[in-house]
N, C-alpha and C positions, 0 to 999 in steps of 0.2 A: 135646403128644406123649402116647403113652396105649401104656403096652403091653399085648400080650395073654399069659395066663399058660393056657399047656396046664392044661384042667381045667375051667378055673373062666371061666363067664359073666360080663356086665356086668350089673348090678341096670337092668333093665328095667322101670320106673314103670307102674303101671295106668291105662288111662285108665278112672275110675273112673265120671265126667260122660259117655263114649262122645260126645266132644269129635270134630270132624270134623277133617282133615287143615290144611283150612282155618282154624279154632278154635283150633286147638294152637298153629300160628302165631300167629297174633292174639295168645293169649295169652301167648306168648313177648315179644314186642315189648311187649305193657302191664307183663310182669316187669319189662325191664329199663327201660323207661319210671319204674316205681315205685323201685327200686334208684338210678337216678341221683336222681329226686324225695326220695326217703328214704331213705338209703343205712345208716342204724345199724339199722333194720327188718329184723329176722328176714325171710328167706326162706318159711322154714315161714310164718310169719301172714302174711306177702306176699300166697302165693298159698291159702292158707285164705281169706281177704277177698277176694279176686279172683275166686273158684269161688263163693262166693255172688251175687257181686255178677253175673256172668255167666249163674249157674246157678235162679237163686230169684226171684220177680214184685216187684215193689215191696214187694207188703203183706208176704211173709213175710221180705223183707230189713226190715221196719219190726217185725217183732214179735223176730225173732231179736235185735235194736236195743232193745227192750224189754224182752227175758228178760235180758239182760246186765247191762244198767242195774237189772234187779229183784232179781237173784238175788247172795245174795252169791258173791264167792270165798273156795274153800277156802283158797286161798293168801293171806296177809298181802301188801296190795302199797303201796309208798309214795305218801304222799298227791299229790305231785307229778305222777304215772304215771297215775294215774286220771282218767277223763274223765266227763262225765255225756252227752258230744254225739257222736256220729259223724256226718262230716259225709262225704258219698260227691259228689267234682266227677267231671262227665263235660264232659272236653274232647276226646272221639274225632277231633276235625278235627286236635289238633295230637300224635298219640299215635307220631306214624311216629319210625323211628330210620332214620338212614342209615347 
């Protein structure tokens, strides 16, 4: 249920990818596809990771993969958290949610 408040709009996302009608879908179904798959995963990096992996050629999702890995972070992050591998499965045949 959702109300509306004289005044005041919903926050309206940009499509910033100019994503087709069709796309927006799709990538709706791989969100929560990824959410039931990994469900303590930020939304935000969800679809941060999703918009490259959609939106970028192989090579420059392989070097974005290499600046990561090269560059340190500003941020302290536990050794546990960190990865040296991102590993990207495409199972598009079993992606559907009923």
């Amino acid at each position: 249920m959702t109300l509306a408040i004289e005044g005041l709009e919903r926050v309206k996302h940009e499509n910033v990818y100019n994503y087709t009608e069709e796309q927006l879908a799709q990538k709706d179904q791989y969100m929560r596809q990824i959410k039931l798959m990994w469900p303590d995963v930020s939304q935000y990096w969800a679809e941060v990771a999703l918009d490259i992996c959609l939106t970028k050629s192989e090579e420059e999702q392989k070097e974005i993969m290499a600046r990561i890995d090269s560059v340190p972070s500003k941020h302290k992050l536990p050794k546990e958290l960190t990865s040296n591998k991102i590993e990207i499965l495409d199972n598009s045949d079993n992606l559907a949610i009923n």
